[in-house]
N, C-alpha and C positions, 0 to 999 in steps of 0.2 A: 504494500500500500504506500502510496506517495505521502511525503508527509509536507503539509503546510505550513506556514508563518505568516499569521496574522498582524500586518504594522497599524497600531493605531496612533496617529501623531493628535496631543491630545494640548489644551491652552484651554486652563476654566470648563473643564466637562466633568467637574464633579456629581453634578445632579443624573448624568447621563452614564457614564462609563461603568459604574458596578451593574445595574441592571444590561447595559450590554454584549457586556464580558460573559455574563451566566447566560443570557441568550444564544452566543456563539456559541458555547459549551454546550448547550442543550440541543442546539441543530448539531451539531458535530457526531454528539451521542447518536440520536434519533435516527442521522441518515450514514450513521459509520464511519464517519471522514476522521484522519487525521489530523488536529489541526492544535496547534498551539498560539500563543498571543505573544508580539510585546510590545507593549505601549512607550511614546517617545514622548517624555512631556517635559514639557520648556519651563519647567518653575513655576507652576499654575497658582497664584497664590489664593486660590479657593479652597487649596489643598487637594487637588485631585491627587497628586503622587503618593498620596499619605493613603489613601483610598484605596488607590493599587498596589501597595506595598503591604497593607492590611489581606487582602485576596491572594498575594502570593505567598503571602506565609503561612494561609490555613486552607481554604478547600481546593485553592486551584496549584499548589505548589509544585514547582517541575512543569509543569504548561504554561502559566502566565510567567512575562518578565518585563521589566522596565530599564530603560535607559533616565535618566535623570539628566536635564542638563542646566547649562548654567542660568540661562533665560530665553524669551521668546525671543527666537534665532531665524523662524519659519519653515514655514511646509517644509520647500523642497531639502534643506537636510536636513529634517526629521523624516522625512520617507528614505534620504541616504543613510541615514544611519540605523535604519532598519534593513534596508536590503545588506548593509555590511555586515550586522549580525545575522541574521538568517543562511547569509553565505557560509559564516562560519564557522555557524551550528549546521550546517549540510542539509539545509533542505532543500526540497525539490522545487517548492513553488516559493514566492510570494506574494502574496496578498494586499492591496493597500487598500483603507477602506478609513470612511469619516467616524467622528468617535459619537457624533449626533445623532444614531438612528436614521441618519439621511441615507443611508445605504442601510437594507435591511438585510440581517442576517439570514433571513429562509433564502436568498438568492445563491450564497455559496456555492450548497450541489451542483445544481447548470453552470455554473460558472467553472468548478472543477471537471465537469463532463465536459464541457467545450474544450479542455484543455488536450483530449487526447487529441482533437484535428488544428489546435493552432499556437501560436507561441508565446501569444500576451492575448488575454481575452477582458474583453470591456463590459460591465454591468451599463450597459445604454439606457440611455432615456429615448434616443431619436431614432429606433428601427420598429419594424412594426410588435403591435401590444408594450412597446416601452412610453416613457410620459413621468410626468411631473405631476404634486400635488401639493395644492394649499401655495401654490407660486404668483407675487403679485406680477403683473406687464411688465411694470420694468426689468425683473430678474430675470424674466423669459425674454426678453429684447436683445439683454446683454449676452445671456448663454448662447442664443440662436445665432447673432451677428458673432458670435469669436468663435464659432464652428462654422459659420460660414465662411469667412476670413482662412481660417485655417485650410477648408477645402482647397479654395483658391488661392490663396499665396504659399500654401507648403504641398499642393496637391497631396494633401493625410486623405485615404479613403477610408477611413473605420468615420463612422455616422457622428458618433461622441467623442470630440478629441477633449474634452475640458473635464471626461470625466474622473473620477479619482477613484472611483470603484473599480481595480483592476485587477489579475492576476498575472504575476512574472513566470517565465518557467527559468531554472534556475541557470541554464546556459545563456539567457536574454543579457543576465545582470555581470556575469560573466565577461560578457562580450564586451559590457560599454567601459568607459572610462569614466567612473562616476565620479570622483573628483573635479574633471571638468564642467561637470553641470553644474552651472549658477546661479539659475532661476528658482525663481519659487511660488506658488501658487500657482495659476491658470497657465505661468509660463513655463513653469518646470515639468508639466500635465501635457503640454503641447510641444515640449523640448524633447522628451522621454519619448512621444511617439514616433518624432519626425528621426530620430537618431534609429528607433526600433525600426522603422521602413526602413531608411535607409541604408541597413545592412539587410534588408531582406525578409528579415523575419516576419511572417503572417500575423497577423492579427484577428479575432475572431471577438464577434460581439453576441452578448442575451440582452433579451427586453427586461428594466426594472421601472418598478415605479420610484422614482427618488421623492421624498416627502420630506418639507421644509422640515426643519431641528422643531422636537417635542419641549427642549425648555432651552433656558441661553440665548445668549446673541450669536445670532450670523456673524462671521470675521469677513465676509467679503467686503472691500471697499474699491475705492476710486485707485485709489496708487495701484493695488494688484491688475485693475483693471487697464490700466497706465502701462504696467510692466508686462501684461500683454503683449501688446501691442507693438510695444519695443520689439521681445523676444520674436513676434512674427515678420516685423521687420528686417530681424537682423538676419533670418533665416531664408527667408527672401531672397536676401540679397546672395546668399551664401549661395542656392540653388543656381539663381538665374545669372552671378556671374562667377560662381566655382571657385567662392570664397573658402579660405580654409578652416576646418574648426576640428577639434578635437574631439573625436569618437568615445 
């Protein structure tokens, strides 16, 4: 059996993250997956890491793990310094997923089932039966136009480039040169795929419903939104005049 590596990069998800930990745990049981957690949290001063340090030293011990770090650093190296533990601890896959219930865990299975025919698979919102819920216009303005963007300036053809629900197989992560990537949020989401095509690896998508966060704030703002835009620029340019960048 494959075994997984759950990364969950976590900033103030105390109200959310113990119930979602036991959730994972409980599909994992249910449908036989092998899967473990570790959560990357930036100094959450709500005390989330106190939370999960509590979970891994009594029911979930040897499955759940935590990175600690100095402070909110961002996304994209808390999803690197997940893929660099998971490396090596030798697992097969992994996993990135929000710590907000905005990716639900019953998606897993399909998600691990696609992986026998492809080599990053995406929990989509934008292929058919996938979608969004409880989303105001403007969120859905911004998600639709930096996937369309993506389309057309990085030619990505997986439907959701923005999404953060994914799974690695473990020769993906292998491949890259994750020190070079310096994006982080929507850019590091759209840097990670454009670098995946462009060594070839296949991508494969399932339909999910993503459901705004049950309690907390959204982290999405203008500047992530900002550094988009850059990062799609910059890769742009990299394509269309064979700029070099580092794999």
């Amino acid at each position: 059996m494959c075994k997984a590596m759950i990364i969950l990069p976590t900033y103030n998800e105390k109200e959310n993250i113990s119930a979602l930990i036991t959730e994972i745990f409980k599909v994992a049981k249910t449908d036989g997956l092998s899967l473990n957690i570790v959560v990357v949290d930036d100094n959450s001063p709500d005390g989330t890491g106190r939370v999960v340090d509590r979970l891994a030293k009594g029911s979930y011990k040897n499955k759940l793990f935590i990175i600690k770090r100095a402070g909110k650093l961002g996304l994209g190296t808390a999803y690197i310094a997940g893929f660099k533990f998971a490396l090596k601890k030798q697992y097969d896959y992994a996993i990135t997923m929000d710590a907000d219930f905005s990716h639900n865990p019953r998606y897993l299975p399909a998600m691990l089932a696609k992986m026998q025919e492809c080599d990053i698979c995406i929990g989509s919102r934008y292929v058919p039966h996938g979608g969004t819920k409880n989303w105001g216009l403007s969120r859905k303005i911004i998600s639709r136009g930096a996937n369309t963007l993506a389309h057309l300036m990085l030619g990505l053809q997986a439907r959701d480039c923005t999404a953060g629900f994914r799974c690695y197989k473990r020769g993906v992560l292998e491949s890259l040169n994750l020190n070079a990537i310096h994006s982080n949020g929507f850019s590091f989401l759209m840097e990670m795929l454009y670098k995946c095509q462009e060594k070839g690896f296949k991508v494969g998508e399932v339909p999910i419903i993503f459901e705004d966060r049950r309690v907390g704030i959204s982290k999405i703002s203008r500047k992530e939104v900002a550094k988009a835009l850059i990062t799609l620029s910059r890769f742009t340019l990299y394509r269309l005049f064979g700029g070099k960048h580092e794999n």
